[in-house]
Structures are given as C-alpha cells and as structure tokens.
PAZAPA-4460 file (N, C-alpha, C; in steps of 0.05 Angstrom, whole numbers, plus 32768, in hexadecimal, padded with zeros to 4 digits):
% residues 234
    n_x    n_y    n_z   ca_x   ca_y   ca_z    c_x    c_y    c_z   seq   type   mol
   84A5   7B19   8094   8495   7B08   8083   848F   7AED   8091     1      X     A
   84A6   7AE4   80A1   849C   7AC3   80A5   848D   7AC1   80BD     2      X     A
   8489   7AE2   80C8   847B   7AE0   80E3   8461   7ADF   80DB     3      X     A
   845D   7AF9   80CA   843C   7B03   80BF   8433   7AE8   80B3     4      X     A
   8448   7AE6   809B   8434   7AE5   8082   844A   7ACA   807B     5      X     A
   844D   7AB6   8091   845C   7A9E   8085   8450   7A8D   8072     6      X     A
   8432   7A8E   806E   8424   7A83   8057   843D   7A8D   803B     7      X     A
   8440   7AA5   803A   8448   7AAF   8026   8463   7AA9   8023     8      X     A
   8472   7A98   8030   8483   7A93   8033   8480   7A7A   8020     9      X     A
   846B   7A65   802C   8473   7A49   8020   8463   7A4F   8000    10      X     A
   8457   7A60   8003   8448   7A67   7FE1   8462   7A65   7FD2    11      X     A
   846B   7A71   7FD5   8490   7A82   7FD0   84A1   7A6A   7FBC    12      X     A
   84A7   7A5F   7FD5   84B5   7A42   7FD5   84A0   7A31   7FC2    13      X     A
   8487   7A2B   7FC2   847C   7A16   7FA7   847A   7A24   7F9A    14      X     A
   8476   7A3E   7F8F   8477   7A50   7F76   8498   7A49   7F68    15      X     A
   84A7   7A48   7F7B   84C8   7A44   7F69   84CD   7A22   7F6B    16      X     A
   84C5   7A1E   7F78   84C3   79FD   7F74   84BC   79F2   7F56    17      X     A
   849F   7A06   7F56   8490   79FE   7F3F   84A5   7A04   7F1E    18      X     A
   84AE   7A1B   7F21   84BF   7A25   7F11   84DA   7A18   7F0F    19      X     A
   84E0   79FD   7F1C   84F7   79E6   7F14   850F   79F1   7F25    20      X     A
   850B   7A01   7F39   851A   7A0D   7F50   8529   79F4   7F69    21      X     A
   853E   79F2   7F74   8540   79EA   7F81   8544   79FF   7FA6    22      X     A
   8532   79F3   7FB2   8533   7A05   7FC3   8539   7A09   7FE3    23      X     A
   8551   7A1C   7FED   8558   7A17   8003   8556   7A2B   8015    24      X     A
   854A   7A23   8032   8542   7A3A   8041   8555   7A39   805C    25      X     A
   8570   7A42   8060   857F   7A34   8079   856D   7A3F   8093    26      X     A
   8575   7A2C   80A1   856C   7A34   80B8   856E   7A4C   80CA    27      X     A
   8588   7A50   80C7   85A1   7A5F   80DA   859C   7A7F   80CC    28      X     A
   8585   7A89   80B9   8588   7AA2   80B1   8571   7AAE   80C7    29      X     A
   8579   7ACF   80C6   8570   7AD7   80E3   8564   7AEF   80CF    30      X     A
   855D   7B09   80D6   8552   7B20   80CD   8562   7B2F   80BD    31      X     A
   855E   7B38   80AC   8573   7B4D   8097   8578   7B5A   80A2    32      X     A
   8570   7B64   80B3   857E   7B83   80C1   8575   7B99   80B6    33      X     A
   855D   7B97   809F   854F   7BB1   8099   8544   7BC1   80AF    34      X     A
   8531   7BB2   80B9   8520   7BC3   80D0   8533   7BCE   80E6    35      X     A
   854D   7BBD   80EA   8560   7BD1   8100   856A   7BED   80F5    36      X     A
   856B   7BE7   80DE   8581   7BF8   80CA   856F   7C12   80CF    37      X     A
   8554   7C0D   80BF   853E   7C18   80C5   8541   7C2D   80D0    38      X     A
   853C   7C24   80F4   853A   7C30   8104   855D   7C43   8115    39      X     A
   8572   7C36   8103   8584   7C49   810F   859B   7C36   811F    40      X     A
   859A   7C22   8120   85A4   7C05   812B   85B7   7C00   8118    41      X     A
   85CF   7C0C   8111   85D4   7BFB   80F4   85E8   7BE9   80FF    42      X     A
   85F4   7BE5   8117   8607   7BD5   8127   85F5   7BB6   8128    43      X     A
   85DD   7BB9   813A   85CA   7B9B   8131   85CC   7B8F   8113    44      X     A
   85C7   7BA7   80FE   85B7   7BA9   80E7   85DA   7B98   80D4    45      X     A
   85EF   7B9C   80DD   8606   7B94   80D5   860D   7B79   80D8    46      X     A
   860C   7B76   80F9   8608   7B55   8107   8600   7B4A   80FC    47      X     A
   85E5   7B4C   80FA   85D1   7B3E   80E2   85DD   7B3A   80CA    48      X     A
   85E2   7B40   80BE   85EB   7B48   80A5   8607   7B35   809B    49      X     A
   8612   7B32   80B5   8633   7B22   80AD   861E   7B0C   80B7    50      X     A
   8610   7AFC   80CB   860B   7AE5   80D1   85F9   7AE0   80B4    51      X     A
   85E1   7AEB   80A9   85D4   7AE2   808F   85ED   7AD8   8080    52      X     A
   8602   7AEE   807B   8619   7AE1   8059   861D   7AC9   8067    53      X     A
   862B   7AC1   8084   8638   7AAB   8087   8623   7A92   807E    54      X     A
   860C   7A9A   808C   85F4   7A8D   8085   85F3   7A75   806B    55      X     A
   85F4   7A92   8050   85E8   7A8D   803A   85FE   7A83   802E    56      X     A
   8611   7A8A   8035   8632   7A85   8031   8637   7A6E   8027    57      X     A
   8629   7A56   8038   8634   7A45   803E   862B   7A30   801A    58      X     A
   8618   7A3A   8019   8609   7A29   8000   8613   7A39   7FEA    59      X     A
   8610   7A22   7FC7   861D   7A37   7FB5   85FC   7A3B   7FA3    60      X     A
   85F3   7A58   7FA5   85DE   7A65   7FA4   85E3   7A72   7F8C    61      X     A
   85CA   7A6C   7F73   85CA   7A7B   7F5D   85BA   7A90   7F60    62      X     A
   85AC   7A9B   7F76   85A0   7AAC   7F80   8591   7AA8   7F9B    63      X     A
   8590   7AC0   7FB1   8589   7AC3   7FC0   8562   7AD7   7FC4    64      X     A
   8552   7AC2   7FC0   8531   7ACB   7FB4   8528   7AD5   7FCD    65      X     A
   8511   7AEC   7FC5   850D   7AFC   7FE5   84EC   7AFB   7FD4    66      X     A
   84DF   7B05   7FED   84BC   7B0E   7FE4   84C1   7B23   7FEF    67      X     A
   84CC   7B32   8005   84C6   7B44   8012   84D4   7B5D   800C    68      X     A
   84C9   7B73   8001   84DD   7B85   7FEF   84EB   7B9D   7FFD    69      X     A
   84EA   7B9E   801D   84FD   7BAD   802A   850E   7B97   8034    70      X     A
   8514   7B79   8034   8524   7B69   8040   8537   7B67   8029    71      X     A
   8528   7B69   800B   8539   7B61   7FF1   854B   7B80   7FF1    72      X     A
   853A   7B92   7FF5   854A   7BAF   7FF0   8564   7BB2   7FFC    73      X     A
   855D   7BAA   8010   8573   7BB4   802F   8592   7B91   802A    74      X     A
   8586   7B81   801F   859B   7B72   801E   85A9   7B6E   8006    75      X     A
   85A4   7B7E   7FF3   85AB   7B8F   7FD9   85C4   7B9E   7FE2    76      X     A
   85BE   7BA7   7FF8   85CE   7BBC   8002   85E2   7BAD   800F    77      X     A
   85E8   7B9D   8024   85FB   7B8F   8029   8613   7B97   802C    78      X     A
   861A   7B98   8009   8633   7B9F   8004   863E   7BB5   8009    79      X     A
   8623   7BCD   8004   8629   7BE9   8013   862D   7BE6   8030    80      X     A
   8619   7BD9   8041   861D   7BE0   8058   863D   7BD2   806A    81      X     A
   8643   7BC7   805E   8657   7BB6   8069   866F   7BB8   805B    82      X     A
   8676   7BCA   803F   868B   7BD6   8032   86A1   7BD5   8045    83      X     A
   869E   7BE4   805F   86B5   7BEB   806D   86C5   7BD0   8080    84      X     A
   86B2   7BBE   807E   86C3   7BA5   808C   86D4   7B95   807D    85      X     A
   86E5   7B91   8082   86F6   7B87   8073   86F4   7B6E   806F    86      X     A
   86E5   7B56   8083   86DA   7B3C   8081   86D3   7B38   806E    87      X     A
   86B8   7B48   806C   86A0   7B49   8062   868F   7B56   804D    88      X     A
   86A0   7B67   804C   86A2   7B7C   802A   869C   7B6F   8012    89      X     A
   86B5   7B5B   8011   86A9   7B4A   7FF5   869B   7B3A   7FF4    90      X     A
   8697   7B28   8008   867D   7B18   800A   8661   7B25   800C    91      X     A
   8664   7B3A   8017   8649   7B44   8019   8640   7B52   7FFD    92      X     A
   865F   7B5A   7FEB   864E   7B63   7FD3   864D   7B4E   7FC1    93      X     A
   8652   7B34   7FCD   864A   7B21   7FB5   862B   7B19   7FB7    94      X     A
   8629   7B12   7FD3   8610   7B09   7FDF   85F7   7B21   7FD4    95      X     A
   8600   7B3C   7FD3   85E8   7B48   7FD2   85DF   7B4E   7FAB    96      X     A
   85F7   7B41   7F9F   85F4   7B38   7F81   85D7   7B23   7F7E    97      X     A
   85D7   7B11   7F91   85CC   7AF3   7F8D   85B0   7AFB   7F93    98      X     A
   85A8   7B1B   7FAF   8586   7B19   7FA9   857B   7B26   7F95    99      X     A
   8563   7B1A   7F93   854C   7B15   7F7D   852E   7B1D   7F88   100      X     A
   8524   7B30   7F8D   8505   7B2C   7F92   8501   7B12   7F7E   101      X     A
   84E4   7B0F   7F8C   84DC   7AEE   7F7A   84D6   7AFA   7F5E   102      X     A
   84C2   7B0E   7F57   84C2   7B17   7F39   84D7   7B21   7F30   103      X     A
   84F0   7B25   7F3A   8509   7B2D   7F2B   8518   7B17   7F1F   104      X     A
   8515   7B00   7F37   851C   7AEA   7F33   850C   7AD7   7F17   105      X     A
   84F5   7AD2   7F17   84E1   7AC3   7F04   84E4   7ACB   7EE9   106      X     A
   84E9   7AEA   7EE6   84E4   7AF5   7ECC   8507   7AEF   7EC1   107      X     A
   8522   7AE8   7ECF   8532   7AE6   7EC6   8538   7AC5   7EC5   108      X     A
   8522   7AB4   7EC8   851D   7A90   7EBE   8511   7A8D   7EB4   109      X     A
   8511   7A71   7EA6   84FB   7A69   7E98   84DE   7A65   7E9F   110      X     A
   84D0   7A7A   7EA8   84BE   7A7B   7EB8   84A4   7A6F   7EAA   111      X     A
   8499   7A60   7EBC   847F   7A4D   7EB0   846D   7A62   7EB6   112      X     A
   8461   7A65   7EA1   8448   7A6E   7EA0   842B   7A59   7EA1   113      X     A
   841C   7A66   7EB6   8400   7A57   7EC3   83F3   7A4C   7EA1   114      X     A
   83EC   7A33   7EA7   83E0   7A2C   7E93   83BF   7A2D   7E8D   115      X     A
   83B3   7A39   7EAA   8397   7A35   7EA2   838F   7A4F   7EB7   116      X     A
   8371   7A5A   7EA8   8369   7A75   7EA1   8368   7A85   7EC6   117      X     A
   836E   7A96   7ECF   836B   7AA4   7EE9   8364   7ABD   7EE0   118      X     A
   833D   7AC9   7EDA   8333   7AD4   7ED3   8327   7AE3   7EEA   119      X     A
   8336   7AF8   7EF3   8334   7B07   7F0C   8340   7B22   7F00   120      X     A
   8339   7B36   7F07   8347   7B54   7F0A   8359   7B54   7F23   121      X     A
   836D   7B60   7F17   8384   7B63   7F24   8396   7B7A   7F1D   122      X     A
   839A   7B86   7F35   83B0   7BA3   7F34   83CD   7BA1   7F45   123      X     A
   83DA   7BAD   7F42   83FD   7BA8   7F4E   8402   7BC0   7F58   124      X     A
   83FF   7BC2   7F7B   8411   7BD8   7F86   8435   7BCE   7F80   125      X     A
   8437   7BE9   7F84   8460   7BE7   7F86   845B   7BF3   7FA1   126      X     A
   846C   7BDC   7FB6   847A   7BDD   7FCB   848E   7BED   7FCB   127      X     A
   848E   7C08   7FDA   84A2   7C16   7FDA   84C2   7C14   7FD5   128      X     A
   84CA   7BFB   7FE4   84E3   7BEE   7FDE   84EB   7BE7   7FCF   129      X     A
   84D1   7BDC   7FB9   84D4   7BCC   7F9E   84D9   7BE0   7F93   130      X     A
   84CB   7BE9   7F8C   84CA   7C00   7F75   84DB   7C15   7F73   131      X     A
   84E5   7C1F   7F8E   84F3   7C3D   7F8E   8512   7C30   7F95   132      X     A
   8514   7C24   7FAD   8529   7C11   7FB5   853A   7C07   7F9A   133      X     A
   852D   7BEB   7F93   8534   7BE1   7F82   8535   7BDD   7F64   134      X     A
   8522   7BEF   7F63   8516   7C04   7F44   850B   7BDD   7F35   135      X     A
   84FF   7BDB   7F48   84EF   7BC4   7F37   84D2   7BC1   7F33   136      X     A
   84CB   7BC9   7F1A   84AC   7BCD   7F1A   849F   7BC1   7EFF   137      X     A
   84AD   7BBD   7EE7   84A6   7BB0   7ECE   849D   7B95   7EDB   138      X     A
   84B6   7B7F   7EE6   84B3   7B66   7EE8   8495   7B5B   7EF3   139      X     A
   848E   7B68   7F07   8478   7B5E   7F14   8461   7B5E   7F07   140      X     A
   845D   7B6F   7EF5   844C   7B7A   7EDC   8445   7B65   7EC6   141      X     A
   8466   7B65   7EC1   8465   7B51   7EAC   845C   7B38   7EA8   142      X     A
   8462   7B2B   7EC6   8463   7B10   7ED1   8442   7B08   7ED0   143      X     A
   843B   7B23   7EE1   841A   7B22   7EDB   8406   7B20   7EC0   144      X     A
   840E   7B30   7EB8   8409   7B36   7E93   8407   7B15   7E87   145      X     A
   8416   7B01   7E96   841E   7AEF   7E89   8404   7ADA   7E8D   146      X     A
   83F6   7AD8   7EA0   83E8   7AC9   7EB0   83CD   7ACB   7EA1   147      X     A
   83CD   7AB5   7E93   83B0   7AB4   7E7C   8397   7AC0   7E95   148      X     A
   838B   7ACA   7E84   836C   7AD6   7E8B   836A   7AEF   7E9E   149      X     A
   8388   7AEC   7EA1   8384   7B06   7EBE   8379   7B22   7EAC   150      X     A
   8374   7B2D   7EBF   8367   7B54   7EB8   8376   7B5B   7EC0   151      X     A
   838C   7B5F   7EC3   83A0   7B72   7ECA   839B   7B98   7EC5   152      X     A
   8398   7B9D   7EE0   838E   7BC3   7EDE   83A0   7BD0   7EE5   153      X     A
   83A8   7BE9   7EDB   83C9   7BF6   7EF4   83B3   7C0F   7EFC   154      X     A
   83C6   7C00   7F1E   83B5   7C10   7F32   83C4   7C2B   7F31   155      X     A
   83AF   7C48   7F36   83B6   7C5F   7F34   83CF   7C60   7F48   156      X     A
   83E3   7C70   7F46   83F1   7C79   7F5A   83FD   7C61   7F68   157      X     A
   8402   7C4C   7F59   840C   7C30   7F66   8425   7C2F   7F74   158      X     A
   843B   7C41   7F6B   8456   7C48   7F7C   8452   7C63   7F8F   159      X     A
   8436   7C67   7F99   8435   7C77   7FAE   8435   7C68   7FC5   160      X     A
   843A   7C73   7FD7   8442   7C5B   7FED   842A   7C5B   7FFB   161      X     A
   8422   7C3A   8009   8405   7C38   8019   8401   7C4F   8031   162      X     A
   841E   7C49   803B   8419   7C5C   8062   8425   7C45   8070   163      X     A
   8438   7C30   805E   843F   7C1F   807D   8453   7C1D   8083   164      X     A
   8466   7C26   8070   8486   7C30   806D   8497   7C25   808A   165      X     A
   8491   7C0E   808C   84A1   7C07   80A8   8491   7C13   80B9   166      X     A
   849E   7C19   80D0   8487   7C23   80E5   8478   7C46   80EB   167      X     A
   8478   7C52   80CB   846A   7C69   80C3   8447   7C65   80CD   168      X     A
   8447   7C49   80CC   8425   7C4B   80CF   8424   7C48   80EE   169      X     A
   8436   7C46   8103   8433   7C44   811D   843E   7C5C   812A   170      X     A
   8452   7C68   8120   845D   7C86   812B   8451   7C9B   811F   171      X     A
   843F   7C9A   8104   8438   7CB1   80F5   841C   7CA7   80EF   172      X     A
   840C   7C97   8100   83F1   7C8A   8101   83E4   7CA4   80E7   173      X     A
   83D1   7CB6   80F6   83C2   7CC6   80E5   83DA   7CC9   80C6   174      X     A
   83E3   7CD8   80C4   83EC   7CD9   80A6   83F0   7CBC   8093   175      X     A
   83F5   7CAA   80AC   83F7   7C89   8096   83DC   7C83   808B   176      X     A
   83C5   7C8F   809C   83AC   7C88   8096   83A1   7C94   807C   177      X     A
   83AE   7CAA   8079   83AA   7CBE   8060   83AE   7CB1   8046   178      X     A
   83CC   7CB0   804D   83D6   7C9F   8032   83C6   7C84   802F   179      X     A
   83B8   7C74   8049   83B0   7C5A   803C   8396   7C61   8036   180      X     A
   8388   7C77   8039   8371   7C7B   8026   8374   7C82   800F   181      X     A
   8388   7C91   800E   8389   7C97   7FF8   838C   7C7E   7FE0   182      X     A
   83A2   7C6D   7FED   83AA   7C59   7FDD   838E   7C38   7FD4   183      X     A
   837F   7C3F   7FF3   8373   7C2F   7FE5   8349   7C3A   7FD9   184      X     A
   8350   7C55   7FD9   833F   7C67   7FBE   834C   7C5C   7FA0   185      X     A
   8364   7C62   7FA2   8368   7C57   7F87   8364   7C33   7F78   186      X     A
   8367   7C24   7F8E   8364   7C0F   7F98   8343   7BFF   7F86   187      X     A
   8332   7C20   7F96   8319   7C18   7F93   830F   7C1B   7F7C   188      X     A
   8323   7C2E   7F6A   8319   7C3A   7F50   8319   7C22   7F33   189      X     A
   8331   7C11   7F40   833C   7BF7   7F2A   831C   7BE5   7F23   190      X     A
   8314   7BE2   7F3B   82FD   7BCD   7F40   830B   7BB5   7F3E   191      X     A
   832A   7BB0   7F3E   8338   7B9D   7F46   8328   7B83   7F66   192      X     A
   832C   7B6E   7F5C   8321   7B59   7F6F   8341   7B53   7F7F   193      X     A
   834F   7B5C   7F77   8372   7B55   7F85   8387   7B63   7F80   194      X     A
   8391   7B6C   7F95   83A5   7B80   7F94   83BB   7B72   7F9F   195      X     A
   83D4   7B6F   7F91   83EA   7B60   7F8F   83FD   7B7A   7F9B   196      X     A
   8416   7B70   7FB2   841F   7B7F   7FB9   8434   7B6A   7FC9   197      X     A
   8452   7B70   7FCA   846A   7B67   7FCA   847E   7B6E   7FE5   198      X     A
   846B   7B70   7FF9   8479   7B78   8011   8467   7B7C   8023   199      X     A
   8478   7B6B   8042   845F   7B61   804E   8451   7B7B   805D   200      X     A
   845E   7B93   805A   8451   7BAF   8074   843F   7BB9   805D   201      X     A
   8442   7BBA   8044   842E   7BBE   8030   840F   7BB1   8033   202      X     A
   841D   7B8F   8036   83FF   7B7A   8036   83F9   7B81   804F   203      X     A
   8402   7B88   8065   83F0   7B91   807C   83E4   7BA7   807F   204      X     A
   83F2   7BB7   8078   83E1   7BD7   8078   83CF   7BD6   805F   205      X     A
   83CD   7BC8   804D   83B9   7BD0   8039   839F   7BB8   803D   206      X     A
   839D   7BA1   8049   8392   7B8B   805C   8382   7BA4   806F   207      X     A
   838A   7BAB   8080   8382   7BC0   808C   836F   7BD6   8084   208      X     A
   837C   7BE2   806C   8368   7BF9   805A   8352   7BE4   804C   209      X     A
   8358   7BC8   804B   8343   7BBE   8034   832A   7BB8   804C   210      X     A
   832D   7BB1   8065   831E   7BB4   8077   830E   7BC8   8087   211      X     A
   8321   7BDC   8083   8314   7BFA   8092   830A   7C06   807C   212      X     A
   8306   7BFE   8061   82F7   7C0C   8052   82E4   7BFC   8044   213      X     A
   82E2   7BE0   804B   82C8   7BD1   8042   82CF   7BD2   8024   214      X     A
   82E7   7BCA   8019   82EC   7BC9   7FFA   82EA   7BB2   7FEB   215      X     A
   82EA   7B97   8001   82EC   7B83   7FF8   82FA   7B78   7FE3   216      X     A
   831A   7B83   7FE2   8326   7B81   7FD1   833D   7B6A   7FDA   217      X     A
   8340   7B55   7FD6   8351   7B44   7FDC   837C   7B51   7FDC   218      X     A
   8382   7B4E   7FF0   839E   7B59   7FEA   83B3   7B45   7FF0   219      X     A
   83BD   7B3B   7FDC   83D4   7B23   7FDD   83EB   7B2C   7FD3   220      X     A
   8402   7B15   7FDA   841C   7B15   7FD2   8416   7B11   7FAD   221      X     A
   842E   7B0E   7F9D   842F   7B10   7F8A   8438   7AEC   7F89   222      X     A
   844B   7AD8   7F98   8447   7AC0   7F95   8430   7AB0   7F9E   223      X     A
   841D   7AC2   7FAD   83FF   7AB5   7FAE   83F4   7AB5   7F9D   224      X     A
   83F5   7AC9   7F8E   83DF   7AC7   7F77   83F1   7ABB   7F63   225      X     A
   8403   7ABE   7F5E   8410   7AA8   7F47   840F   7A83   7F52   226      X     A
   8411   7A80   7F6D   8409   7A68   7F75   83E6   7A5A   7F6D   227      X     A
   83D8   7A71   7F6F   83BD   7A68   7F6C   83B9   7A6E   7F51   228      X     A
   83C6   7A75   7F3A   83C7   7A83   7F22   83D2   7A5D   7F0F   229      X     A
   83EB   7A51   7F23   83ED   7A2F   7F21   83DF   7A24   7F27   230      X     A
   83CD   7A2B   7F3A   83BC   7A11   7F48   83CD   79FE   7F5E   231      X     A
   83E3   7A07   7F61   83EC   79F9   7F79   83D8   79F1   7F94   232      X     A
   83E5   79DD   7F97   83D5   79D7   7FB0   83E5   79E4   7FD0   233      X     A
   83D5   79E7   7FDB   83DE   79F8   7FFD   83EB   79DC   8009   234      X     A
***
C-alpha cells in the first residue's frame, strides 16, 4: 500500500484524525510477511512478524488500523503463526487482538457521519481477504449506507474475486483476465460512477479492467471516498 497507493495511506490517517483519533505510524514497521507467507517463505514471513510486535510493542495501542485487507488478514494471524515460539506466542496473540480493518475499526466508534450531501452511485467489491479471510462484509456497507445522498448499488457477485489474488494475475495472466471481465461486466451492470474496494491488488487489477474496458468507472479505497464524502482537504 505505501508503495502503490501511499495517497491512500495519508487519506487513512485524516479520515481517523477526523474521527477524534490519535494517530501513530512508527517508523521502524517493515512488511507483514503476508506476501512471503504467500509465496512459501514462512521463515522471512516470521522475522517479520517478531520485528512488527516489537515494533508496535512499544506504544500502548487501543488498536492496530490497517486499509489493506491481506496485510489486516495475515496479521490476524500472528498468533497462529508464531504459536510455537515461546517468546512470542503471547505477544503475538495479543497484538493480532488489536487489528482492525479501518471499517471494522469506524463502525466499533463513535463514528462521524459526513455532514453534507455526496450524490454519486456507488457499489462495494469484497476483497477477497476481507470478506472470506476475515468474514468482514456488513461494516463497509453500513458505513456507506450512512453517507447522506449516496446511491449505494450491490454489485453482482461482489465476493467473487477480481483475478489479482496476489500474484494470480502474473503467473495465471489469461484466467486472471477472465475473472476481471467478468468482474467488471458486473461492474458495468450497477451503472455505478465508483467502485469502492479495500485492498490495494484489488484497486490495481480492477484500475486496469476499468481501463481495458473503457468503463469509466472510478475505483477507490473506501477512506477516499469517505475523505471526499468530509470534504477534507488533500
């Protein structure tokens, strides 16, 4: 996320700002270790994993807020993957208590709701991670629902996955292409002006379909459009 899509990063941070958040980003945090894990690395994917707790460790954190929903999935897990160390067992299952996707997080505070009208159509893919991973799919919904004037449409087949599943769309090119027609046919059916989606291999592979198919359908994070839903300033 902070390579792609670091915009979406600082959206992130003034969206919880805005919401009376105090907010801390240490320096010293490195990669979750999903994408090693991923790929079969779970020795990197571990490393990682004890340097983040020491990390986050150090501060006393009423939650640990993610945007990216295979980084939130995989450090959920933590406590599984690191059960067997004896260090790091219970720290890691405390630490993986504390993440929050940001809509898991908002809908369990006193969450401000936008005060003035954002009269756009709008549909919600589920990020594979989100949804199946972390069985989180009401909140984002809801959060939206909330946002005077929106059109809120549910996109057909929204927990079908785009084709970008990590690196499915680079080792399994033709079949990822399938699924992302498919996904953004349904896409086309909403007549949605913005497709909200919670993980950054999602916003790139469907960025991608909104261009290779001339859909002109805008595809953002879900604290962008609640940032522009406040009127925050960039």
């Amino acid at each position: 996320m902070n390579v792609a899509f670091a915009g979406i990063n600082k959206d992130t941070v003034d969206v919880l700002l805005h919401n009376g958040c105090e907010v801390i980003t240490p320096r010293e945090q490195e990669c979750c270790g999903s994408l090693q894990a991923h790929s079969g690395d779970f020795e990197t994917a571990r490393r990682l994993a004890r340097h983040n707790i020491d990390v986050f460790s150090r501060y006393e954190l009423d939650a640990i807020v993610m945007n990216s929903a295979g980084c939130g999935a995989f450090m959920k897990e933590y406590g599984h993957y690191l059960n067997d160390d004896a260090m790091y067992a219970e720290k890691a299952r405390i630490l993986s208590t504390k993440i929050k996707d940001i809509s898991e997080f908002l809908i369990g505070i006193e969450f401000r709701i936008p005060t003035t009208q954002f009269n756009r159509r709008v549909a919600y893919h589920d990020a594979c991670h989100l949804a199946h991973a972390q069985k989180i799919t009401a909140e984002p919904r809801q959060l939206l629902s909330m946002i005077p004037g929106i059109d809120l449409v549910e996109l057909p087949e929204a927990s079908w996955c785009c084709g970008s599943a990590g690196i499915y769309n680079v080792v399994h090119y033709d079949d990822s292409m399938k699924l992302l027609k498919r996904k953004m046919d349904n896409v086309k059916s909403t007549g949605a002006e913005i497709i909200v989606a919670n993980n950054p291999g999602c916003l790139i592979q469907m960025e991608y379909g909104a261009e290779k198919y001339g859909s002109g359908v805008e595809i953002i994070h879900f604290s962008t459009l609640l940032k522009r839903a406040y009127r925050l300033p960039n």
